[in-house]
C-alpha positions as CSV (number, residue, x, y, z in Angstrom):
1,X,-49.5,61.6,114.4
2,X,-47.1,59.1,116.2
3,X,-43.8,60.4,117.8
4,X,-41.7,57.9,116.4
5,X,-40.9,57.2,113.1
6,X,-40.9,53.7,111.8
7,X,-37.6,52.5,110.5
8,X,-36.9,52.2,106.9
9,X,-36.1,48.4,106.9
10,X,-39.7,48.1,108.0
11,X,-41.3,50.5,105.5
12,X,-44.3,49.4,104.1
13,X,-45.3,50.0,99.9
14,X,-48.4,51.5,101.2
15,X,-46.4,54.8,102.9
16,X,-46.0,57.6,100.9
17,X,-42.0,57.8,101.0
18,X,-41.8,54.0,100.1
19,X,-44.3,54.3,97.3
20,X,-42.7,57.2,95.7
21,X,-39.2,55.1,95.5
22,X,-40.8,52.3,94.2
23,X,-42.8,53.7,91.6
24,X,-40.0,56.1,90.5
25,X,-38.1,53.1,88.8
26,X,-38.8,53.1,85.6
27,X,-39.3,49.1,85.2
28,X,-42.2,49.0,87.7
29,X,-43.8,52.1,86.9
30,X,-44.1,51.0,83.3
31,X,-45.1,48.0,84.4
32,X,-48.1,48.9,86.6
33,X,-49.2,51.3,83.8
34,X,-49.2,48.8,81.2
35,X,-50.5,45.7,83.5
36,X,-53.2,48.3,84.5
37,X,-54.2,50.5,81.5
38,X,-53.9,47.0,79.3
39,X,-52.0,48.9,76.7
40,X,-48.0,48.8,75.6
41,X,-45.6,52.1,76.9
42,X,-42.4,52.1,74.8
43,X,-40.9,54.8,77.5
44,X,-41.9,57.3,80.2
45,X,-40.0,60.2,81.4
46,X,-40.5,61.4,85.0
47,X,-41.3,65.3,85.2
48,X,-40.1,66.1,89.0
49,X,-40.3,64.1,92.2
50,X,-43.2,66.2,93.8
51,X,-43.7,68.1,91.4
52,X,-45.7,71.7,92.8
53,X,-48.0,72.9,90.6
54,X,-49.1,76.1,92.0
55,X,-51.8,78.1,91.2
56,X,-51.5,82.0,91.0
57,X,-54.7,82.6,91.2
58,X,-56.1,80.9,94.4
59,X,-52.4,80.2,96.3
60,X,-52.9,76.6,96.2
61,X,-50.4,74.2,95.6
62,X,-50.4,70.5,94.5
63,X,-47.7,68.2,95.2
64,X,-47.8,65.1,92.7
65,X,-46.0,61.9,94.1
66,X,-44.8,60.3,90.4
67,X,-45.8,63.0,87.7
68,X,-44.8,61.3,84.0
69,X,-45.4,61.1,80.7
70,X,-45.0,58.7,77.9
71,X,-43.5,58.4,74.5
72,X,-47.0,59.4,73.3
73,X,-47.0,62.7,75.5
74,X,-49.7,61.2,77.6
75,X,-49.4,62.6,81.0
76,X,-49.7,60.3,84.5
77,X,-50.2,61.1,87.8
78,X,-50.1,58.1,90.5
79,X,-50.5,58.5,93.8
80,X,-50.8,56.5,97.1
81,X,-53.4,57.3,99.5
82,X,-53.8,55.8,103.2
83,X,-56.2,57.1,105.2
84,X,-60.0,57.8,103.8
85,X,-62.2,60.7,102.9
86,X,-64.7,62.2,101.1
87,X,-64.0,65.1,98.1
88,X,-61.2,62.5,96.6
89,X,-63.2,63.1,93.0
90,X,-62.8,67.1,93.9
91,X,-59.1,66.6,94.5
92,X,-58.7,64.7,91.5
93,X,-60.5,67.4,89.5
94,X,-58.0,69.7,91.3
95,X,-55.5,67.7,89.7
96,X,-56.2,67.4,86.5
97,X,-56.7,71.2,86.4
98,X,-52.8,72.2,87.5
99,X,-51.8,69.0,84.6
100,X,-53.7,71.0,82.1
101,X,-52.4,74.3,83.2
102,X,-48.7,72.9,83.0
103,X,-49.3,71.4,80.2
104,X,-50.6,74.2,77.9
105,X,-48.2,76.6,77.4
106,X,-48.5,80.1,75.5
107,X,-50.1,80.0,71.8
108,X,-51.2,76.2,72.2
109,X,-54.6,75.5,71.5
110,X,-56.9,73.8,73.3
111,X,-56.9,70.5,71.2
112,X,-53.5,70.4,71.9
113,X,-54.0,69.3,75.4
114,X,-52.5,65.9,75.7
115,X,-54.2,62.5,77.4
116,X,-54.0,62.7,81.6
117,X,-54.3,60.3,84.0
118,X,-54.9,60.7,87.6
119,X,-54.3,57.2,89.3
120,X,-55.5,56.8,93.2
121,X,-54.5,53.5,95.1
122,X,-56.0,53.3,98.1
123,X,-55.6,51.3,100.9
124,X,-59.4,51.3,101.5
125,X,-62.2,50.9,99.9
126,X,-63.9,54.7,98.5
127,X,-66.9,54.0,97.6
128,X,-67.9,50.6,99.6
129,X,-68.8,48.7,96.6
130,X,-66.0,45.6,96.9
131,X,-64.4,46.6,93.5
132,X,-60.8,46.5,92.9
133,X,-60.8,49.0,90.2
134,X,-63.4,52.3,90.0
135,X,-63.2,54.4,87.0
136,X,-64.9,57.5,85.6
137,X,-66.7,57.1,82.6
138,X,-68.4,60.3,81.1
139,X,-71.0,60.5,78.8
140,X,-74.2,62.5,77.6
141,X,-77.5,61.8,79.5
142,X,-79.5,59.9,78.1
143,X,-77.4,59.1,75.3
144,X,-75.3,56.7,77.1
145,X,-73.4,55.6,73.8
146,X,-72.4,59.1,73.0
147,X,-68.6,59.6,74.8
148,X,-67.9,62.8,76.5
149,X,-64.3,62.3,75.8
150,X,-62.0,65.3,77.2
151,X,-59.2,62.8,77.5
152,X,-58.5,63.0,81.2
153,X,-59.4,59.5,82.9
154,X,-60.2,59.0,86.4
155,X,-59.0,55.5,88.3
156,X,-59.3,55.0,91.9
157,X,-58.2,51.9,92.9
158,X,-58.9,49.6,95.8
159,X,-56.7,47.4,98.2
160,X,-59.4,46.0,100.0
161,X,-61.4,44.8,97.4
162,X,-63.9,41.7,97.4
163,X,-64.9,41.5,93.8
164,X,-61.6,41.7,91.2
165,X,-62.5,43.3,88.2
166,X,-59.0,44.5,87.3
167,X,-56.0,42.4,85.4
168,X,-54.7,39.9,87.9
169,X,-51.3,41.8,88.0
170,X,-52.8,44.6,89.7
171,X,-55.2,42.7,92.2
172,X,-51.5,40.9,92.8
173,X,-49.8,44.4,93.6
174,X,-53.1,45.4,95.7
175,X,-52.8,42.4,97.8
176,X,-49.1,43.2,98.6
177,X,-50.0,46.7,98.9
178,X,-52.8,45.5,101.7
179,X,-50.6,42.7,103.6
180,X,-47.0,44.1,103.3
181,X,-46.3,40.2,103.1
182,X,-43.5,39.3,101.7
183,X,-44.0,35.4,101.6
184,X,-47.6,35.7,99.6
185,X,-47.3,33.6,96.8
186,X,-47.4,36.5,94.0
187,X,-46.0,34.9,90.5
188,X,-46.8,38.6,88.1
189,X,-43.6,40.0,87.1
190,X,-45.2,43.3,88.6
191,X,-45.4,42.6,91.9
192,X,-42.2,40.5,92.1
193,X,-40.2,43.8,90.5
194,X,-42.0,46.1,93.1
195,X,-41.2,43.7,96.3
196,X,-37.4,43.7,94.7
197,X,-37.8,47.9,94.4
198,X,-39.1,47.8,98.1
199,X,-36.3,45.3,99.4
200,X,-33.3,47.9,97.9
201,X,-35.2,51.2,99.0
202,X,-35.3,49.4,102.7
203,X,-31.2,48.4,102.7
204,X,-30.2,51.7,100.7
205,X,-28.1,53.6,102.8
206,X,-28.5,56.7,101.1
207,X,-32.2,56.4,101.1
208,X,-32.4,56.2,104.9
209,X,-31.0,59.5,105.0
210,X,-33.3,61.1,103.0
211,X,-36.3,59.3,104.5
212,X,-35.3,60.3,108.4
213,X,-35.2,64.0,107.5
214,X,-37.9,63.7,105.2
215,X,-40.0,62.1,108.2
216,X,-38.4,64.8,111.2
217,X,-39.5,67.6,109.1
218,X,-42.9,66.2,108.8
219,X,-43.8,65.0,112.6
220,X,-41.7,68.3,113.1
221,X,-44.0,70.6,110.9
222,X,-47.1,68.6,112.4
223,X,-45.8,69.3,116.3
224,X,-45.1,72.4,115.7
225,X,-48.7,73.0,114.1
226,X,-50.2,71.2,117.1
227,X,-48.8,73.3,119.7
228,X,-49.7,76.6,117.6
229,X,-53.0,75.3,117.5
230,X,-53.2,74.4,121.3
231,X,-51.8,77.9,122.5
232,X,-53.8,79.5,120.6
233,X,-56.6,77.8,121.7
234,X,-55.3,78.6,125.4
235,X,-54.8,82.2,125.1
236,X,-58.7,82.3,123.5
237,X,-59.9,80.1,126.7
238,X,-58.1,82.9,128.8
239,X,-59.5,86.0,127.2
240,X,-63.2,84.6,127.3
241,X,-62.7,83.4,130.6
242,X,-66.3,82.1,131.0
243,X,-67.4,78.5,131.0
244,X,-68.6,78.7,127.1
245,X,-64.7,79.8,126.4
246,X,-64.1,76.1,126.7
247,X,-65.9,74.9,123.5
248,X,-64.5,78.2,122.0
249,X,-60.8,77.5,123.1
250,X,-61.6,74.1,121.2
251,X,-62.4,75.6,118.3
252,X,-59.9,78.2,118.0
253,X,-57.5,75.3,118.5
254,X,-59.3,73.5,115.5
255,X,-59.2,76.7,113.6
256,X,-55.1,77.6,114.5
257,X,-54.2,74.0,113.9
258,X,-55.5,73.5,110.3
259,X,-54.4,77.1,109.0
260,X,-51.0,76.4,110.5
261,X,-50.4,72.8,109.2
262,X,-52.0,74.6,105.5
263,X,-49.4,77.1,105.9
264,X,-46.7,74.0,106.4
265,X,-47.6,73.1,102.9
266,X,-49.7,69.9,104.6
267,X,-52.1,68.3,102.6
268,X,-56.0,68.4,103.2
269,X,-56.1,64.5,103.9
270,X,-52.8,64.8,106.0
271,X,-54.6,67.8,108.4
272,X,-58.4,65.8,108.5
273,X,-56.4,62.9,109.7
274,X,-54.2,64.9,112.3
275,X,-57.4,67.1,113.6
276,X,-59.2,63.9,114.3
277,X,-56.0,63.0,116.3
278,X,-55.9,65.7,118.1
279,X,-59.4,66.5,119.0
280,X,-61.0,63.1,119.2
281,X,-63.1,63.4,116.7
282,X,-64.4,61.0,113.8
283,X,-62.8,61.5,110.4
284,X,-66.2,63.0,109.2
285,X,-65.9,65.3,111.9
286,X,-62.8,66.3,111.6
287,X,-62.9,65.9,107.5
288,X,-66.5,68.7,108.2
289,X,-64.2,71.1,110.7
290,X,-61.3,71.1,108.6
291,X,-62.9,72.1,105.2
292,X,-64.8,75.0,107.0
293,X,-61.5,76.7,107.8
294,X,-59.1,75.6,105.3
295,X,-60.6,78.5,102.9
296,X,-60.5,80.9,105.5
């Protein structure tokens, strides 16, 4: 994780702050959803910034970036994500799961669950394929034309595409997403509302307030789960004090930094991308020694 902190004024769509400004105006958020779902929304109604649906049962906790709904009580979830690795159809599972528990509340039925979607842009490309747009489609095998409809949908979708098989709007708001460029020649009135919604979020005054202690507190939480992670490591390394304590010391420093930055409320993606940092290791390596002690 960097020391500094890139200014506001500089802020890209494709960070997690900016994104959650942009897509919390109501004009651009209806917008995308409509440009991408190919379907009118008379009105949505935000639930909670970050909203944190927690779950009694296993103590984890899932922190939605722009949580909605819609005139018709369908239920959206749209979230930015950076930096790539595996399990993101697990996490959207996870998702979906703490929407459904929210949403059903005491003496509801079943049926009574509402539509939910879980949207994913990515600023890479998931599954390697080149498409702009991936979506889950569930049916019964073998019988291809029978619908397994639960009414949650599935969309990842795909800044680095090379094939666009989604409405020109959204390849429009991928490219900008992907360049940060300012003077691409974008004509949807998407992408020219969300490149307005960036340009006030970068010049708001207020906002950079909120942004620099949003951003101290995290490169604060993730030092401080670094150095937890490297002492402990040390103190390990001097209680073996044999050569073999070295790869041990590493571990334990593995093992001290995820459980510290899970206790800082970090997410999985956040700590597999801080423990490859750290340790010099591949994202699949650090994606492999992160999941075998984040359950721990």
């Amino acid at each position: 994780m960097p020391t500094t902190i890139t200014p506001l004024s500089q802020l890209p769509l494709s960070d997690d702050f900016m994104f959650g400004e942009v897509m919390r105006q109501p004009e651009v958020c209806r917008l995308f959803l409509e440009c991408l779902l190919e379907k009118e929304i008379a009105r949505i109604e935000y639930i909670n910034k970050q909203e944190d649906l927690s779950d009694d049962v296993s103590g984890h906790g899932i922190r939605l970036d722009v949580y909605l709904n819609d005139a018709a009580g369908t239920h959206y979830d749209i979230e930015m994500q950076k930096t790539s690795s595996r399990g993101l159809e697990r996490r959207i599972r996870y998702y979906q799961g703490g929407i459904d528990r929210r949403c059903l509340g005491k003496g509801l039925d079943y049926t009574d669950l509402p539509e939910s979607y879980v949207i994913f842009v990515c600023d890479f490309d998931y599954y390697h394929a080149g498409l702009a747009r991936y979506e889950r489609v569930s049916c019964i095998d073998g019988r291809e034309d029978i619908i397994y409809d639960d009414g949650s949908h599935a969309i990842i979708l795909n800044s680095r595409y090379q094939e666009g098989n989604a409405p020109a709007p959204i390849l429009e708001f991928l490219d900008y997403v992907r360049t940060n460029n300012d003077q691409l020649q974008l004509s949807s009135e998407l992408v020219q509302r969300t490149k307005q919604a960036v340009h006030t979020v970068r010049s708001d005054r207020t906002k950079e307030v909120s942004y620099m202690t949003w951003a101290m507190k995290t490169r604060d939480l993730l030092r401080q789960g670094r150095e937890e992670g490297r002492e402990e490591g040390r103190k390990e390394g001097r209680e073996e004090g044999r050569e073999e304590g070295r790869e041990e010391m590493r571990e334990t420093g593995i093992k001290a930094l995820v459980v510290t930055l899970k206790r800082l409320s970090q997410t999985l993606d956040l700590v597999i991308q801080t423990v490859a940092e750290q340790f010099d290791l591949s994202l699949e390596e650090a994606e492999e020694k992160t999941k075998q002690y984040w359950e721990q």
